[in-house]
PADOMAR-868410 format. One line per field, with one value per atom (N, C-alpha, C, O, CB): residue number from 1; atom name; x, y, z. Coordinates in nm, 3 decimals, m for minus. Atoms other than C-alpha are relative to their C-alpha. Glycine has a CB too. Example, Ala and Ser with C-alpha at 12.3 -4.5 7.8 and 13.67 -1.06 7.14 Angstrom:
residues 2
seq: (1, 1, 1, 1, 1, 2, 2, 2, 2, 2)
atom: (N, CA, C, O, CB, N, CA, C, O, CB)
x: (0.089, 1.230, 0.090, 0.194, m0.099, m0.082, 1.367, m0.077, m0.026, 0.041)
y: (m0.119, m0.450, 0.120, 0.118, 0.003, m0.119, m0.106, 0.109, 0.220, 0.046)
z: (0.000, 0.780, 0.000, 0.066, 0.125, m0.006, 0.714, 0.073, 0.090, m0.142)
END
This chain:
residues 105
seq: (1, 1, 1, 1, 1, 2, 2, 2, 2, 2, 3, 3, 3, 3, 3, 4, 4, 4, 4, 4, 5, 5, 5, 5, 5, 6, 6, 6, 6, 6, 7, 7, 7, 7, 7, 8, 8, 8, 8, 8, 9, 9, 9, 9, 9, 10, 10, 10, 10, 10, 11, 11, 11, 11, 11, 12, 12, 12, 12, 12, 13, 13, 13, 13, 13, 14, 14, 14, 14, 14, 15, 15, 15, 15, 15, 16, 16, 16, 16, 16, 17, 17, 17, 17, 17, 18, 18, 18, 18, 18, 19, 19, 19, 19, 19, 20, 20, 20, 20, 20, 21, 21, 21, 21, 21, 22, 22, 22, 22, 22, 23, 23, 23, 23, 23, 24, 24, 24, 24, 24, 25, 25, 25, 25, 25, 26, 26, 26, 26, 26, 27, 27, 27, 27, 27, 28, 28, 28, 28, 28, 29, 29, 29, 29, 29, 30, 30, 30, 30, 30, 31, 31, 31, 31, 31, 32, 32, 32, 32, 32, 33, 33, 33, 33, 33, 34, 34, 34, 34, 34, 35, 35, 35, 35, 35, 36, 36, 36, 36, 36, 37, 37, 37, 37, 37, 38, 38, 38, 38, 38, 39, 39, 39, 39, 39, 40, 40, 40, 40, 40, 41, 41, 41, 41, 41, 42, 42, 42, 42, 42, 43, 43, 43, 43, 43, 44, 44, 44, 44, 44, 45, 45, 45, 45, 45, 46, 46, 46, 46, 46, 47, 47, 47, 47, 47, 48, 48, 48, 48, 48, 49, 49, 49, 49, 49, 50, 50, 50, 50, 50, 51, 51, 51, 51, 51, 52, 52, 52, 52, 52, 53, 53, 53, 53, 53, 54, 54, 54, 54, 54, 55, 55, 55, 55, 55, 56, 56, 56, 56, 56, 57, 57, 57, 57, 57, 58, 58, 58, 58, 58, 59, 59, 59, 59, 59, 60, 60, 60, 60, 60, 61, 61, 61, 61, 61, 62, 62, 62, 62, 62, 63, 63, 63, 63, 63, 64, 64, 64, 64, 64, 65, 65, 65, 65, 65, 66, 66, 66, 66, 66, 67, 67, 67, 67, 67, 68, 68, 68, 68, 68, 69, 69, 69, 69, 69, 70, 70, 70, 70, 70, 71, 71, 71, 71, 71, 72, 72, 72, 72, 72, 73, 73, 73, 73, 73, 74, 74, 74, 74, 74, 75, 75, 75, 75, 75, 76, 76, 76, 76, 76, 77, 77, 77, 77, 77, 78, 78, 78, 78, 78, 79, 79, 79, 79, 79, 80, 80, 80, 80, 80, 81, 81, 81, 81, 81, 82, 82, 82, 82, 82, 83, 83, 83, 83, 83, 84, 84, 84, 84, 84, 85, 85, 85, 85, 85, 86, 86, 86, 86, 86, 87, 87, 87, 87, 87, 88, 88, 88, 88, 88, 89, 89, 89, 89, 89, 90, 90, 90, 90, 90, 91, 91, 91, 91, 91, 92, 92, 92, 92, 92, 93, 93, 93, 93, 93, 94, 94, 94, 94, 94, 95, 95, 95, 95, 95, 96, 96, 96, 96, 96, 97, 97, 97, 97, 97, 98, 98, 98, 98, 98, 99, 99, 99, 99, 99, 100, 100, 100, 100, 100, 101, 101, 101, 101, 101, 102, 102, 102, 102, 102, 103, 103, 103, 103, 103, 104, 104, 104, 104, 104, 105, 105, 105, 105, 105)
atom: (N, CA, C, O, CB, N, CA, C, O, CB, N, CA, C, O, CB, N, CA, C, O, CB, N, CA, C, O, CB, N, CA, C, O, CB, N, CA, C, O, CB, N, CA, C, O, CB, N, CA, C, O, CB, N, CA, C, O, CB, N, CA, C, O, CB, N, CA, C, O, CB, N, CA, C, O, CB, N, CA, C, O, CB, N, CA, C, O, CB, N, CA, C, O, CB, N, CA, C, O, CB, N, CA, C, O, CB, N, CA, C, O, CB, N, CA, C, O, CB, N, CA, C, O, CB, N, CA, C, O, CB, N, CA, C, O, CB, N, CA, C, O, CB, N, CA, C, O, CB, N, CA, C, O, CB, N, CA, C, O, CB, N, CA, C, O, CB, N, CA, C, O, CB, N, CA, C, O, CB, N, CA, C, O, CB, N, CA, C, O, CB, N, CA, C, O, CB, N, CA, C, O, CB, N, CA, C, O, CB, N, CA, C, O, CB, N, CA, C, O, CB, N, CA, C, O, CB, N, CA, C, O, CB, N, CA, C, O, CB, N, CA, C, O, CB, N, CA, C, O, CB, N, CA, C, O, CB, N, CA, C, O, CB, N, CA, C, O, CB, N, CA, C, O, CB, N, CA, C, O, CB, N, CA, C, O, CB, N, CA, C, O, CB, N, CA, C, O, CB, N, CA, C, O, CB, N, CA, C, O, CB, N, CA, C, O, CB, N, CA, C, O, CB, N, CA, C, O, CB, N, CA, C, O, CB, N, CA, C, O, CB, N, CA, C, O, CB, N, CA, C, O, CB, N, CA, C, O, CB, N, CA, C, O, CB, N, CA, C, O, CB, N, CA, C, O, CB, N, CA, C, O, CB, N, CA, C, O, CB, N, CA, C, O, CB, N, CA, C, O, CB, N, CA, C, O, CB, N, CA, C, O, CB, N, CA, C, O, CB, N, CA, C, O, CB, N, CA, C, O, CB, N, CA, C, O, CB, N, CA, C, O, CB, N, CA, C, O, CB, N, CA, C, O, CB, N, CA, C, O, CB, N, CA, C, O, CB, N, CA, C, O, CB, N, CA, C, O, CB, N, CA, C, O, CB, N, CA, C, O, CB, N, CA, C, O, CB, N, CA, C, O, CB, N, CA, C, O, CB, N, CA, C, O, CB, N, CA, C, O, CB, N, CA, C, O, CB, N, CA, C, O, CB, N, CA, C, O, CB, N, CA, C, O, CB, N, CA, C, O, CB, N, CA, C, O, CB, N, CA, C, O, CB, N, CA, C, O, CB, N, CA, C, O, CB, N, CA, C, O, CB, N, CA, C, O, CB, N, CA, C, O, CB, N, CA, C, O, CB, N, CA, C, O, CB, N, CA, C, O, CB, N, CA, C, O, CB, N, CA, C, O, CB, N, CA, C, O, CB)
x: (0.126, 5.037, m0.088, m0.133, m0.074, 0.026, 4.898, m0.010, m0.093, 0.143, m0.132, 5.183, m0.130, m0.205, 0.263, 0.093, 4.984, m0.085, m0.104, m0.045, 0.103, 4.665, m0.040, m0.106, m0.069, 0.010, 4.678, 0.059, m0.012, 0.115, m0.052, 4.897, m0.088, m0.131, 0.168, 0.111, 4.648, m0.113, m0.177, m0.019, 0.058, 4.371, 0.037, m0.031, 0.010, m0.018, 4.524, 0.007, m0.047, 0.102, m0.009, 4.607, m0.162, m0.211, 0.140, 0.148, 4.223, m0.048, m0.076, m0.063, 0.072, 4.109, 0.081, 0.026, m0.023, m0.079, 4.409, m0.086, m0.153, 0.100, 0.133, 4.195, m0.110, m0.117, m0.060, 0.154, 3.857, 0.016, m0.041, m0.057, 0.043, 3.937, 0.050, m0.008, 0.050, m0.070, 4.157, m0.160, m0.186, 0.139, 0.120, 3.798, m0.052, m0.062, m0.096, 0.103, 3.614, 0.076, 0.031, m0.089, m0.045, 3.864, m0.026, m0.038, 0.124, m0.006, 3.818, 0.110, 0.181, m0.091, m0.096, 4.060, m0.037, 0.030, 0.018, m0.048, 3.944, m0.034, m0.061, m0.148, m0.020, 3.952, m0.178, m0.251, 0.181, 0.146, 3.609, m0.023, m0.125, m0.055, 0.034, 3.687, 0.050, 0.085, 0.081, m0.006, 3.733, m0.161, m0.265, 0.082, 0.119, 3.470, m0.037, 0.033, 0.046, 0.084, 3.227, m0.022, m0.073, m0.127, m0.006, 3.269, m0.187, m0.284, 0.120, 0.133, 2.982, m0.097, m0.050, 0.054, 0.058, 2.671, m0.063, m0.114, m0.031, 0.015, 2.600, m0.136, m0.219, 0.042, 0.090, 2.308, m0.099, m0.039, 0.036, 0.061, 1.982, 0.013, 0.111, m0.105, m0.020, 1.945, m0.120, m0.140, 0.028, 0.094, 1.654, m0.078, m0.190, m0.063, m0.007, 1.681, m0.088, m0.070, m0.091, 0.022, 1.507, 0.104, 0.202, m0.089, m0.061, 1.651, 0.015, m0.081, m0.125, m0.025, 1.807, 0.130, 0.250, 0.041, m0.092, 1.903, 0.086, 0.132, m0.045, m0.066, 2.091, 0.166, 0.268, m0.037, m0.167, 2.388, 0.073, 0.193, m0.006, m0.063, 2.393, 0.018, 0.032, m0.088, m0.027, 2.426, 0.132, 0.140, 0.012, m0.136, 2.805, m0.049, 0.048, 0.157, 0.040, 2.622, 0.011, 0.118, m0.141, 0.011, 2.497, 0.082, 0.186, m0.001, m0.132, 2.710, 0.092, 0.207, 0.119, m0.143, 2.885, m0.094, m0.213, 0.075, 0.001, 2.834, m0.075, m0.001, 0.172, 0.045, 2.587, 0.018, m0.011, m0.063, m0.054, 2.719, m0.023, m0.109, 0.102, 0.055, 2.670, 0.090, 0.047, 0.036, m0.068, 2.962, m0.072, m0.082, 0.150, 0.049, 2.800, m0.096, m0.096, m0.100, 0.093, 2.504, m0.013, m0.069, m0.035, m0.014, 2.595, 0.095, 0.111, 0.053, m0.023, 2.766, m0.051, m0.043, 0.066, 0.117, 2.493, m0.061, m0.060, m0.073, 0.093, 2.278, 0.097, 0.014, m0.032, m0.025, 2.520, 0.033, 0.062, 0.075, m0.002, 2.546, m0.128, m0.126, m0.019, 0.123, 2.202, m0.074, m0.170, m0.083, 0.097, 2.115, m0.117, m0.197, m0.118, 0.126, 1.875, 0.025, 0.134, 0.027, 0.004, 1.780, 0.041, 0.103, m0.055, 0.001, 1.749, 0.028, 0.037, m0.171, m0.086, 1.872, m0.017, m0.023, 0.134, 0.060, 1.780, 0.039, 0.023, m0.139, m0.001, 1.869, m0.117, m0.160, 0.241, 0.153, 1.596, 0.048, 0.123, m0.125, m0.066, 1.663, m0.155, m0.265, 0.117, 0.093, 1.436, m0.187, m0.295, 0.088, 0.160, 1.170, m0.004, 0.000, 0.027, m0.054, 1.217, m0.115, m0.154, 0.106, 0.193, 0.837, 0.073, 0.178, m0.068, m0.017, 0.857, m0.129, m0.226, 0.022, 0.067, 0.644, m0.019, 0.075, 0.055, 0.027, 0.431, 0.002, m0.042, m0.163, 0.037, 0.427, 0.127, 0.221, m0.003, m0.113, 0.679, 0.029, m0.056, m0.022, m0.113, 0.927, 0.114, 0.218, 0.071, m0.062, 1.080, 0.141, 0.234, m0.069, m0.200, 1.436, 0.023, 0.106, 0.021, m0.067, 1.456, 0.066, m0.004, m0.092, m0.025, 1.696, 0.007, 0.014, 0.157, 0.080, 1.616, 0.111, 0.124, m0.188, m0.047, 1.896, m0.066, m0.077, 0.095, 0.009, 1.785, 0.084, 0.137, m0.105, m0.118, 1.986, m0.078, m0.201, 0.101, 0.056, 1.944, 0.032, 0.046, 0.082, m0.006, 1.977, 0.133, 0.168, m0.068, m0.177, 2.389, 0.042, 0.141, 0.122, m0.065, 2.370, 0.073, 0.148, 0.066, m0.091, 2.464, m0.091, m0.144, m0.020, 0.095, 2.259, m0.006, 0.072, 0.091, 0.061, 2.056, m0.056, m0.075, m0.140, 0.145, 1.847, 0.067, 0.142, m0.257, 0.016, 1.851, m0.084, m0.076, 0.115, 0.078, 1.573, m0.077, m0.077, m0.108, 0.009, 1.406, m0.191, m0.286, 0.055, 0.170, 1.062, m0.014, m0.123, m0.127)
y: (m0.053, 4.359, m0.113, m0.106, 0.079, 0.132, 4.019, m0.049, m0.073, m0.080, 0.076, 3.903, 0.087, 0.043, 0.100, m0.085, 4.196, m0.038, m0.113, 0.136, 0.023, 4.170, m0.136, m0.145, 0.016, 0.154, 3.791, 0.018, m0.021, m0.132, m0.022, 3.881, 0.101, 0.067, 0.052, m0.042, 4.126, m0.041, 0.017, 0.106, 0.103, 3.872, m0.091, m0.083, m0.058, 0.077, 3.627, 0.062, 0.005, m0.069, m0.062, 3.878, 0.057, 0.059, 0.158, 0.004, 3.974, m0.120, m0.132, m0.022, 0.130, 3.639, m0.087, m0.177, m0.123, m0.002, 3.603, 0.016, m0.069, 0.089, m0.095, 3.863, m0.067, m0.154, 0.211, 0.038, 3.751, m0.123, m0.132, m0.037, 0.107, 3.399, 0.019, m0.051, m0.134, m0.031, 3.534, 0.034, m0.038, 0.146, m0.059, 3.702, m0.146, m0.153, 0.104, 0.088, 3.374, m0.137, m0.249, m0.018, 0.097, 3.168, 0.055, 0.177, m0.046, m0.026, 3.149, m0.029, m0.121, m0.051, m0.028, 3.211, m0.109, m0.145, 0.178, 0.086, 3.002, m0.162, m0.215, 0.052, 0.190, 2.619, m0.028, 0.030, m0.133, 0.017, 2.426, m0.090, m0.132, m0.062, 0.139, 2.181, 0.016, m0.068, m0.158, m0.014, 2.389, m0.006, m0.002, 0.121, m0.019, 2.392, 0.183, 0.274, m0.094, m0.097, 2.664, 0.043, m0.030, m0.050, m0.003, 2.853, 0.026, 0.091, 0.109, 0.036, 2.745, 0.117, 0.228, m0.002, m0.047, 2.899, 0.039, m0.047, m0.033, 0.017, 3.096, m0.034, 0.024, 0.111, 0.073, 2.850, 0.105, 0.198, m0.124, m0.072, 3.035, m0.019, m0.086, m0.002, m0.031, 3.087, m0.052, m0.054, 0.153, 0.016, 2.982, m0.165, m0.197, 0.116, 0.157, 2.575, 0.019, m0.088, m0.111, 0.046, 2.617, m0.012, 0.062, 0.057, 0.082, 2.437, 0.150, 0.226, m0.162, m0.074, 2.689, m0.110, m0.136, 0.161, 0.105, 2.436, m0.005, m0.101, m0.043, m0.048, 2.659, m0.058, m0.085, 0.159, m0.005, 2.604, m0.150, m0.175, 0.011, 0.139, 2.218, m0.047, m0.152, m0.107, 0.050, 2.269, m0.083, m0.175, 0.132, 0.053, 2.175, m0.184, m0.258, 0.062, 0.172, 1.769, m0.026, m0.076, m0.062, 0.003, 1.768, m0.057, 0.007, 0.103, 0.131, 1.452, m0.031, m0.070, 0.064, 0.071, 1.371, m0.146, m0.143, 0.110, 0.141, 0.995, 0.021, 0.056, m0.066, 0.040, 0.959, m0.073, m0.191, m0.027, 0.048, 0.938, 0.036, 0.124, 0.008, m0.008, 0.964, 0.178, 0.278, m0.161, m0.088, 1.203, 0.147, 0.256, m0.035, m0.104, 1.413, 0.087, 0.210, m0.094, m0.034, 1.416, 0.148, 0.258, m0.124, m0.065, 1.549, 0.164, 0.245, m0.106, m0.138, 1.865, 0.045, 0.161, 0.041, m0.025, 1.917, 0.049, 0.172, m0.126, m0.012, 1.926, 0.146, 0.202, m0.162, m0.021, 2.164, 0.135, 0.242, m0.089, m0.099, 2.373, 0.100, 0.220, m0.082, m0.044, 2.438, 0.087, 0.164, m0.131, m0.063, 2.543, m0.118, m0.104, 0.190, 0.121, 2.213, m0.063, m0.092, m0.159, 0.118, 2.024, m0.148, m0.202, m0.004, 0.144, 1.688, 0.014, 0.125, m0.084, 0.059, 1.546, m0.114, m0.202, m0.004, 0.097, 1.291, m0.043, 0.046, 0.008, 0.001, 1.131, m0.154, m0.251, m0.052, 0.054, 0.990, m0.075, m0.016, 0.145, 0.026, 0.739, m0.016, 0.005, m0.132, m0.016, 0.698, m0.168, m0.185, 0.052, 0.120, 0.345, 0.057, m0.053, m0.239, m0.027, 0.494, 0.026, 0.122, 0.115, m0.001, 0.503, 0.162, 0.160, m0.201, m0.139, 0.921, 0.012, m0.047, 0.096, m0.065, 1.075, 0.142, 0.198, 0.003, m0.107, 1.377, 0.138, 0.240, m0.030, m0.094, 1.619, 0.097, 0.033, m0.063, m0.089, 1.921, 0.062, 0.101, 0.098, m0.030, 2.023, 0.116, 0.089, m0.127, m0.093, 2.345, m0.016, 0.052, 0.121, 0.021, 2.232, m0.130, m0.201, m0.019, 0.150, 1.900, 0.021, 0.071, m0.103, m0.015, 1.918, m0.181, m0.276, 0.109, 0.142, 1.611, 0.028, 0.144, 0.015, 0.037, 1.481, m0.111, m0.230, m0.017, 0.117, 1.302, m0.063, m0.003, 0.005, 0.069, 1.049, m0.083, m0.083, m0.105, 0.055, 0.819, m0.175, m0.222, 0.048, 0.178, 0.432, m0.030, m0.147, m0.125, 0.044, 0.475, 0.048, 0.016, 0.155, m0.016, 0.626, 0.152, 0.194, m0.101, m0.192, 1.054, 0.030, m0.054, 0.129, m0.114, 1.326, 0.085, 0.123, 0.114, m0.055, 1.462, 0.172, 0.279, m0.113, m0.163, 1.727, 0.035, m0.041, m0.081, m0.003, 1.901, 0.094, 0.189, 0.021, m0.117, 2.085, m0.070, m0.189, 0.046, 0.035, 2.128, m0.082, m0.094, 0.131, 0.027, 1.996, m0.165, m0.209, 0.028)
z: (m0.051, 5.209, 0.052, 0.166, m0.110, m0.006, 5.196, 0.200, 0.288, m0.105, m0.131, 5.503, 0.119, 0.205, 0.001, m0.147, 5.723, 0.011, 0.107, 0.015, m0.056, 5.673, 0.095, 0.198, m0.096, m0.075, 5.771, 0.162, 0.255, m0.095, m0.162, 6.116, 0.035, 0.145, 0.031, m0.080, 6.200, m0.009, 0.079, m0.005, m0.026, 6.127, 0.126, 0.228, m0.106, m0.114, 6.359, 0.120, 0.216, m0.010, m0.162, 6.661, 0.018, 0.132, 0.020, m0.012, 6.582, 0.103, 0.223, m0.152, m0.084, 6.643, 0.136, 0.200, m0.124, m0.106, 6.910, 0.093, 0.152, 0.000, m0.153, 7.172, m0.027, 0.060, m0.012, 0.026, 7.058, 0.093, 0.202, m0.178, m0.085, 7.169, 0.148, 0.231, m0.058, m0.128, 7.491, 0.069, 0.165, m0.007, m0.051, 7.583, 0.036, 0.159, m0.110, m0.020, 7.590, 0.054, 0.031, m0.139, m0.107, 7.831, 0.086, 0.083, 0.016, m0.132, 8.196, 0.089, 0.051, 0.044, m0.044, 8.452, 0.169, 0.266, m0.012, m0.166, 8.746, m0.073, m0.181, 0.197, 0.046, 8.767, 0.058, 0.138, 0.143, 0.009, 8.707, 0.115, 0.170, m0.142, m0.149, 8.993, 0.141, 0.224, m0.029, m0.114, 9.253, 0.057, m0.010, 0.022, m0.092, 9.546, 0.037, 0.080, 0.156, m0.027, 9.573, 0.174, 0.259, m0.070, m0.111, 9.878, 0.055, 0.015, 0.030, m0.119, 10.166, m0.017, 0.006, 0.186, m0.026, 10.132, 0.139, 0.211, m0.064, m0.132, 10.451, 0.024, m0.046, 0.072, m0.012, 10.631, 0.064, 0.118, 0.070, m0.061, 10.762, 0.137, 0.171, m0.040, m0.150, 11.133, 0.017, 0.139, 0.061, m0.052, 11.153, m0.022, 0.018, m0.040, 0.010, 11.047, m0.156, m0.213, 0.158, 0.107, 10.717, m0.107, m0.109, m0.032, 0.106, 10.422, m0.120, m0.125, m0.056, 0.096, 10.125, m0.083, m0.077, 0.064, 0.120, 9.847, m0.087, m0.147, m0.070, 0.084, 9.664, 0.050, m0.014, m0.005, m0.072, 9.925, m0.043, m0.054, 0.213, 0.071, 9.789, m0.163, m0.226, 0.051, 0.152, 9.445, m0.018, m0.100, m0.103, 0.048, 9.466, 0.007, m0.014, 0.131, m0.038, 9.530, m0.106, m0.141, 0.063, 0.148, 9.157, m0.061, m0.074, m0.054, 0.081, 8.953, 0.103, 0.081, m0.149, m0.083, 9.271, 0.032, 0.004, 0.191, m0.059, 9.405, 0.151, 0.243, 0.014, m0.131, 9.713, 0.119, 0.139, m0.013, m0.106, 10.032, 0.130, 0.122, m0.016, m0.113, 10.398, 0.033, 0.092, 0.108, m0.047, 10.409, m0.063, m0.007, m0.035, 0.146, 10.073, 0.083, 0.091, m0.162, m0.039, 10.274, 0.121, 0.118, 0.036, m0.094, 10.589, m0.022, 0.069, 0.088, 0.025, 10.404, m0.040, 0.000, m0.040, 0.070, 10.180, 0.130, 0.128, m0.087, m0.091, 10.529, 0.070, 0.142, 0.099, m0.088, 10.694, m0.083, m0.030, 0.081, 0.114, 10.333, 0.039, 0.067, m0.162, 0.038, 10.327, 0.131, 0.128, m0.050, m0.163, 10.732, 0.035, 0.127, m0.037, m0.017, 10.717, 0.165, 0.214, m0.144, m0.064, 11.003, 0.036, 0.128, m0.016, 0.026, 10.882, m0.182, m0.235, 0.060, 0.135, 10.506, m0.041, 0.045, 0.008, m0.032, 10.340, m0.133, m0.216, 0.052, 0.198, 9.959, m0.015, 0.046, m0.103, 0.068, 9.757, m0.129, m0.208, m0.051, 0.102, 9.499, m0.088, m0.035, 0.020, 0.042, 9.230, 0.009, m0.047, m0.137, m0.033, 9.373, 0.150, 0.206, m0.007, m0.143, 9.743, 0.057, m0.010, 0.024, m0.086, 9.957, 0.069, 0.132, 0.194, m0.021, 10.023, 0.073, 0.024, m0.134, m0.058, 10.281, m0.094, m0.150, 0.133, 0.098, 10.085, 0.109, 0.056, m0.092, m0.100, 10.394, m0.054, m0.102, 0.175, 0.026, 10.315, 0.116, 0.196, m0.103, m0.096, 10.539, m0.025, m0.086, 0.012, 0.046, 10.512, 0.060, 0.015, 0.025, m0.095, 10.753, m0.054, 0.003, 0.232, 0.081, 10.498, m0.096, m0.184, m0.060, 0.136, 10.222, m0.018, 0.060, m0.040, 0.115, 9.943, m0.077, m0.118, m0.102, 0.081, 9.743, m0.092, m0.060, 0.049, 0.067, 9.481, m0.117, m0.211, m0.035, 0.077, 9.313, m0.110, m0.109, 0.104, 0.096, 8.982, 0.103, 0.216, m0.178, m0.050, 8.996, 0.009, 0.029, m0.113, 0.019, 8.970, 0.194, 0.260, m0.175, m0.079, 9.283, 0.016, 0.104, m0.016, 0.036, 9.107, 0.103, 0.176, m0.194, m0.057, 9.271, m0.170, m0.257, 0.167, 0.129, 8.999, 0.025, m0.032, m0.043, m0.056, 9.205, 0.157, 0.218, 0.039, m0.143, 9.553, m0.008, m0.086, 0.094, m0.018, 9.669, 0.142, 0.173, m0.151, m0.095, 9.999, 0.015, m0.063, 0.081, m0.046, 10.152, 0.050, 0.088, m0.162)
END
């Protein structure tokens, strides 16, 4: 009686943990947010930047993610113009060089 209850314990906690894996891979790319039409910046489309390495190339998909204009990464001593810009997306990076943030203006 014992023998059972324990094998239907384990196929219990079998499913339970089957429920709480995921089925896609964590390092695929997020398909392209479609860009506005109208050149303003939607920052959401560059989340995939976030812990990647700052680069010219990063940049220019980030810029082309988002529907932006212009693009621009920001490190953290960097002389910033305060004017906001709704067709700018803003990477900002730490002192290694990640992207920490994106958001527009």
């Amino acid at each position: 009686m014992f023998r059972m209850r324990a094998s239907f314990a384990a196929l219990v906690a079998a499913v339970v943990l089957a429920g709480c894996s995921s089925t896609g891979s964590s390092t695929a790319e997020p398909e392209p947010a479609v860009p506005s039409l109208d050149g303003r910046c939607q920052a959401s489309g560059a989340d995939f930047a976030v812990g990647k390495q700052a680069s010219a190339d990063l940049l220019e998909q980030a810029r082309k993610r988002t529907g932006s204009q212009t693009a621009r990464i920001l490190k953290p001593r960097d002389m910033v113009t305060l004017e906001y810009r709704s067709d700018r997306l803003n990477l900002n990076a730490d002192d290694k060089g990640v992207i920490t943030r994106v958001n527009c203006g």
